[in-house]
C-alpha positions in Angstrom: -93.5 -33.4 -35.9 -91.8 -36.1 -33.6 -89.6 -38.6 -34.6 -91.0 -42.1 -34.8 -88.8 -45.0 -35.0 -89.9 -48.4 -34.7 -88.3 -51.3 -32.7 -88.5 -55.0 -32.3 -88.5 -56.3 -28.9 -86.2 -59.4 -28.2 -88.5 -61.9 -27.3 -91.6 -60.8 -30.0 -89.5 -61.0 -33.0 -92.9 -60.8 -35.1 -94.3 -57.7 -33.2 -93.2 -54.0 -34.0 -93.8 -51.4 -31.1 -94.1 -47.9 -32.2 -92.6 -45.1 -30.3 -91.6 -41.2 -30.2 -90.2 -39.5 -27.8 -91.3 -35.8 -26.7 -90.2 -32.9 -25.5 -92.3 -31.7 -22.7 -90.5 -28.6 -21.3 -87.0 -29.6 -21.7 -87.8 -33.2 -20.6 -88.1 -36.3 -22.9 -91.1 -38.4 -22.5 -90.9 -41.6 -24.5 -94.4 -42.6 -25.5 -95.5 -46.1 -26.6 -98.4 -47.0 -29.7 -100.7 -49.2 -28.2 -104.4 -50.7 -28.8 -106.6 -50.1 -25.8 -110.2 -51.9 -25.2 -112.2 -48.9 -24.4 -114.0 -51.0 -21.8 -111.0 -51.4 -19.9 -109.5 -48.1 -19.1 -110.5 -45.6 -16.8 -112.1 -41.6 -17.2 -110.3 -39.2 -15.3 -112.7 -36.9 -13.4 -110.4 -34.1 -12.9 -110.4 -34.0 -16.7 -111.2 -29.8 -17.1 -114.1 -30.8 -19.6 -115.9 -32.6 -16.4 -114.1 -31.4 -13.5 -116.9 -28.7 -12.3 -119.9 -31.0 -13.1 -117.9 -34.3 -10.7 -117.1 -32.1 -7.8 -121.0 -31.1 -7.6 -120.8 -35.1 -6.5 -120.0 -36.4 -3.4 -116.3 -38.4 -3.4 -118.3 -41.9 -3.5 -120.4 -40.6 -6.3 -117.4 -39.7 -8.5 -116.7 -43.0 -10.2 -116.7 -44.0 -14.1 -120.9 -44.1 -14.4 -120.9 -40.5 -13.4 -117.7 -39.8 -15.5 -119.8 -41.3 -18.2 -122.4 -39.7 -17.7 -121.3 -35.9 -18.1 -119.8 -36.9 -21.5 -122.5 -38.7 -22.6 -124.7 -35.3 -21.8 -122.3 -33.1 -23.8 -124.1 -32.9 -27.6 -120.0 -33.2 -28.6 -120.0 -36.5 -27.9 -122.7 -37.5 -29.5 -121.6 -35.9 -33.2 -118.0 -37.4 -32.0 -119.2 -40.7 -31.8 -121.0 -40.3 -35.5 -117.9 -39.3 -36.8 -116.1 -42.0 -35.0 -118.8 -44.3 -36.9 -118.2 -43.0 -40.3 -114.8 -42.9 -39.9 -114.6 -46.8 -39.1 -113.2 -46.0 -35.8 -110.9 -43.5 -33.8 -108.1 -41.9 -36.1 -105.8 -40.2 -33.6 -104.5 -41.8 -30.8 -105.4 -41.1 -26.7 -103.3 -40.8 -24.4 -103.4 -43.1 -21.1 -101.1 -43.3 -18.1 -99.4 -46.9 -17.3 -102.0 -48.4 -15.2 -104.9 -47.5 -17.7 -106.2 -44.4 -16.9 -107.1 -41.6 -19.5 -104.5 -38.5 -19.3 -106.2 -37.0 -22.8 -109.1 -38.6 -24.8 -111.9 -39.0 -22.6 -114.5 -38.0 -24.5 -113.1 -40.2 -27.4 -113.2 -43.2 -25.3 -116.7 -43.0 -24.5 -117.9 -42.0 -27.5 -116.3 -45.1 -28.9 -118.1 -46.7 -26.1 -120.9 -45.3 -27.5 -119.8 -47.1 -30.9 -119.9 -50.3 -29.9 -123.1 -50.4 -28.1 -124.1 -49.4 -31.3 -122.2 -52.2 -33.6 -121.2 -55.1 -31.0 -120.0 -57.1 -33.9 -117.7 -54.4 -35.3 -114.3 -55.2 -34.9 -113.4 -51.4 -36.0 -115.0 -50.5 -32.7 -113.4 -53.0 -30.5 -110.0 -50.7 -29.5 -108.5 -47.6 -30.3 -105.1 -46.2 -30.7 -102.9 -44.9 -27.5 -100.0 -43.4 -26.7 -99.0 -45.3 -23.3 -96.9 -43.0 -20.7 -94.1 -44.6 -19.0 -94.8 -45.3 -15.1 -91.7 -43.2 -14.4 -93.4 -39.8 -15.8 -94.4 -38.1 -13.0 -98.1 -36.5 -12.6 -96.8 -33.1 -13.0 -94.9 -33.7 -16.2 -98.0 -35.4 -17.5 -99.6 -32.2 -16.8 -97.4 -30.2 -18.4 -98.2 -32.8 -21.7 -101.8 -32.3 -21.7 -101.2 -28.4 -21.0 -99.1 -28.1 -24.0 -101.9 -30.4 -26.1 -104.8 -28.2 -24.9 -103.5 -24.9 -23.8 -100.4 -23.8 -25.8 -102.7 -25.4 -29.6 -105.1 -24.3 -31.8 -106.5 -28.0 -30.7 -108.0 -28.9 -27.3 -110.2 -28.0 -24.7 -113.0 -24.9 -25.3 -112.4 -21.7 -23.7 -113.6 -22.0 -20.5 -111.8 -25.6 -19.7 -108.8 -23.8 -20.8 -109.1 -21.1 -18.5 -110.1 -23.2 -15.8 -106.1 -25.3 -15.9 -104.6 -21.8 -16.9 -106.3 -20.4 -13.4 -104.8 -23.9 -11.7 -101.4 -23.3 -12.8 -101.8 -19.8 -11.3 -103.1 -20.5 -7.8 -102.0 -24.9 -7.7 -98.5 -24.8 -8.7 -95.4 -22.9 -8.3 -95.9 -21.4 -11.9 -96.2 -17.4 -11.5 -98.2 -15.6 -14.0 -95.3 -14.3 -16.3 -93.7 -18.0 -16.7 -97.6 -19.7 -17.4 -98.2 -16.6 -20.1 -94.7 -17.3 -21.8 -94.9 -20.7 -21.7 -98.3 -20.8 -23.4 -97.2 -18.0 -25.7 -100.0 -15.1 -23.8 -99.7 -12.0 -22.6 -99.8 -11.5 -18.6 -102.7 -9.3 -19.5 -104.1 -12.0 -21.1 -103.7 -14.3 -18.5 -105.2 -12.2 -15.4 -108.0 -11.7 -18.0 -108.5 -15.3 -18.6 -108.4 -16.3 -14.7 -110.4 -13.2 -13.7 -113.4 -14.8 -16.7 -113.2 -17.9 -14.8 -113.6 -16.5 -11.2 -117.1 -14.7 -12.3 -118.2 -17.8 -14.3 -118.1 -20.2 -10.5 -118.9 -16.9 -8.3 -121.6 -15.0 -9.7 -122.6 -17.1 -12.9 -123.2 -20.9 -12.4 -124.5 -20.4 -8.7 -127.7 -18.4 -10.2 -128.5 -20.7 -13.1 -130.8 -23.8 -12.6 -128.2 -26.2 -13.6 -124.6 -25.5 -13.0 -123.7 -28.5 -14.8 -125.3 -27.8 -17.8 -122.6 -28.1 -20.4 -124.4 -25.5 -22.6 -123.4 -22.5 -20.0 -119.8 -23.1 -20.2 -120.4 -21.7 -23.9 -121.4 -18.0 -21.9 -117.3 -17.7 -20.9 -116.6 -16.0 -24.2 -119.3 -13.2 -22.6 -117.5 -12.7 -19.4 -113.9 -13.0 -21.0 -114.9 -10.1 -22.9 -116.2 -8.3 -19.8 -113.3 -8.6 -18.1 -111.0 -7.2 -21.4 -112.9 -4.1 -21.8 -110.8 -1.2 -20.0 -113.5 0.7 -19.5 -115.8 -1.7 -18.1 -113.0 -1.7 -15.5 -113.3 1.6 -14.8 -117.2 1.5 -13.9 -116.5 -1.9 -11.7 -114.2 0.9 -9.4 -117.3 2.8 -8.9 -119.5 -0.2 -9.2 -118.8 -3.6 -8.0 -122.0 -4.6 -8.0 -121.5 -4.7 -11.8 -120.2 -8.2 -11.7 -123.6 -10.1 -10.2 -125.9 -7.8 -12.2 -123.8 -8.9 -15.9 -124.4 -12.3 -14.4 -128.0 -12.0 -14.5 -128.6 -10.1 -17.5 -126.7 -13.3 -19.4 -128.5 -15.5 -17.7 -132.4 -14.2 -18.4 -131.0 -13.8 -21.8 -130.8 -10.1 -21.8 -127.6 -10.2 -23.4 -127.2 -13.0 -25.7 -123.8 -12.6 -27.4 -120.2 -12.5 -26.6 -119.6 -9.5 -28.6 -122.0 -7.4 -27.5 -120.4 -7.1 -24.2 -118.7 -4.4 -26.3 -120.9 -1.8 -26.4 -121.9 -2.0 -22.9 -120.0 0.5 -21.4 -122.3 3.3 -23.8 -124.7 1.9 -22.2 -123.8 1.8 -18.6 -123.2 5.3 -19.3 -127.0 6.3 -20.3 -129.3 5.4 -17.0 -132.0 5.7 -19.3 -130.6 2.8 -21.6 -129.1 0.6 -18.7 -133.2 0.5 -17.5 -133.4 -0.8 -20.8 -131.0 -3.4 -20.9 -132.3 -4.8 -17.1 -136.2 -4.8 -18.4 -136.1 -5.2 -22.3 -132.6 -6.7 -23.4 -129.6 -5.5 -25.1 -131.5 -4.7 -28.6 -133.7 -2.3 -27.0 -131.0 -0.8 -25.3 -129.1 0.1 -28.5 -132.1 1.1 -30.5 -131.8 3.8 -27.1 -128.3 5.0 -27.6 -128.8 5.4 -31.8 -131.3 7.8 -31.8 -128.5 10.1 -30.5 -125.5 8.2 -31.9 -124.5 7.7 -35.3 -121.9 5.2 -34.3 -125.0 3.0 -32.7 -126.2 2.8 -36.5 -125.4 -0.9 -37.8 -122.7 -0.7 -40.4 -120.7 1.9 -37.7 -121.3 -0.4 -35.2 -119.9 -3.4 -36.7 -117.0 -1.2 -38.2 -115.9 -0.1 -34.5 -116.5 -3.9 -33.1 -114.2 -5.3 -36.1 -111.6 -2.1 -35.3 -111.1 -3.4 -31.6 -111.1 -7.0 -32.3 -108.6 -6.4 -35.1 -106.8 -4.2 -32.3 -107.3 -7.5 -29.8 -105.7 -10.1 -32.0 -103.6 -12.7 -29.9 -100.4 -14.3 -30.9 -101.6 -17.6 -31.9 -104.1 -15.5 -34.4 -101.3 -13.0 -35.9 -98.9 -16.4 -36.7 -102.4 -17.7 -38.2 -102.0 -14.9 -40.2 -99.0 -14.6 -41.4 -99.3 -18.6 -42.6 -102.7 -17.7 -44.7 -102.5 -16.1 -47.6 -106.1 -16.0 -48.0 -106.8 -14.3 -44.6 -104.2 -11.6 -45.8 -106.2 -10.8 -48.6 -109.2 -10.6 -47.1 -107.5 -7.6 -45.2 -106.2 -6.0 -47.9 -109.5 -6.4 -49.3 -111.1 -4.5 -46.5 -108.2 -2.1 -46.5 -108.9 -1.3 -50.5 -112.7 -0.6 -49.8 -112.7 1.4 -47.0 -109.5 3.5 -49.1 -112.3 3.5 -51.6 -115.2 4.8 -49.5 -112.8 7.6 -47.8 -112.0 8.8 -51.0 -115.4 10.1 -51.9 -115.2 12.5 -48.5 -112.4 14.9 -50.3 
């Protein structure tokens, strides 16, 4: 937790100005507590949560009503502005650079927007808290901040926003791959994973959908993150790289309708008999194939071998989770004690 001391300027003996300073990669940012009109600040439209949905727009078109606009859409903003309500206003502060515009927050701001519309008499609703960035932090060290916010936290932007910067600081900065995945505590596996995820998401996905903007799709990147993990998927997209548009259709009719059942589509790339399945009829019908002739297709085995590799998967954010929760823990050793039990009646 950073330090925060508090200081009384010369001239506004009866004013107290909160401030901490951070360490963003080495470098101390001193950051300011401040009460912003929501009204008066500005969206950022590279924001990752907006980004794909504003360059759709033409450069005129990308201005705060379209900004506005895409959050608005996102059903997140609408329970964050309920909460916001109940809550008599926003509880942890934004982030905005010196001349006013959002560097982290935007959704907050307009959903307290949103707020006021709603109860233009409530002075709760009339500003919210921000930390101010001096003028002399420079764009890339704000970066770097909002990175370390969203990327390298259990906090922040969903999965496919985050792999959408993690593929920017790839291909748009000097980072290489091994300095982004340490930095963000990832594997370079990992990270190639994450960036390859993205690249079928804006090549093969979102072009074939009817809306590309659609906030809902960006909820399919788990499907395609585990696409691009599975080894042996790999190995068919050698052979087949075709593979990559045809996945892209089946989760967008719906044929395959959840992230983990990606899993067990390399079985069933094997069978030509249940792949026909898949294509016509949907994942389900496709398994109900492979179990007539393997036991392991059976439900209880087939949840047993998903829990197996995602137990074998776990990231490092997820083992320190771990080790800080003793209830997890003993929810393994619970497992562990049952399935010692269950083995034991086969000797």
């Amino acid at each position: 937790m950073p330090k925060v001391e508090s200081r009384r300027p010369l001239r506004q003996a009866q004013r107290t100005t909160t401030t901490y300073t951070r360490n963003v990669q080495g470098k101390p940012v001193t950051l300011e507590l401040i009460e912003v009109d929501p009204q008066k600040i500005k969206l950022d439209p590279t924001n990752p949560r907006i980004r794909f949905a504003m360059e759709q727009l033409s450069e005129p078109e990308r201005n705060e009503d379209a900004c506005s606009l895409v959050l608005i859409a996102q059903e997140e903003t609408e329970a964050l502005k309920v909460s916001i309500v109940r809550s008599g206003g926003v509880q942890e502060p934004i982030y905005v650079r010196h001349d006013g515009r959002v560097a982290e927050g935007n959704r907050r701001v307009v959903a307290m927007r949103m707020a006021q519309d709603e109860n233009p008499k409530d002075k709760r609703f009339a500003t919210l808290p921000a930390w101010r960035i001096p003028e002399s932090t420079p764009e890339e060290l704000i970066q770097d901040l909002l990175n370390e916010i969203h990327i390298g936290s259990v906090r922040g932007w969903a999965p496919y926003e985050k792999a959408m910067q993690i593929r920017a600081l790839v291909r748009e900065s000097d980072l290489l791959i091994h300095e982004v995945a340490e930095r963000y505590r990832m594997t370079v596996a990992q990270v190639e994973q994450q960036i390859a995820a993205a690249d079928i998401m804006e090549k093969e996905f979102l072009p074939i959908v009817d809306d590309p903007t659609d906030p809902n799709h960006r909820s399919k990147y788990s499907y395609f993150l585990e696409f691009e993990k599975n080894s042996k998927i790999r190995k068919v997209l050698q052979e087949e790289p075709e593979l990559r548009a045809e996945f892209s259709q089946w989760v967008r009719d719906g044929l395959i309708d959840k992230g983990v059942q990606v899993r067990a589509l390399p079985k069933i790339l094997a069978s030509p008999t249940a792949k026909k399945l898949l294509a016509k009829h949907g994942f389900r019908a496709a398994k109900a194939h492979l179990a007539k002739t393997d036991p392991l297709e059976h439900d209880l085995y087939s949840r047993v071998f998903e829990l197996t590799e995602q137990l074998g998967e776990l990231s490092l954010d997820e083992i320190e989770a771990l080790k800080s929760s003793d209830d997890r823990q003993q929810t393994l050793r619970d497992l562990k004690d049952r399935i010692n039990k269950v083995l034991s009646y086969t000797r």
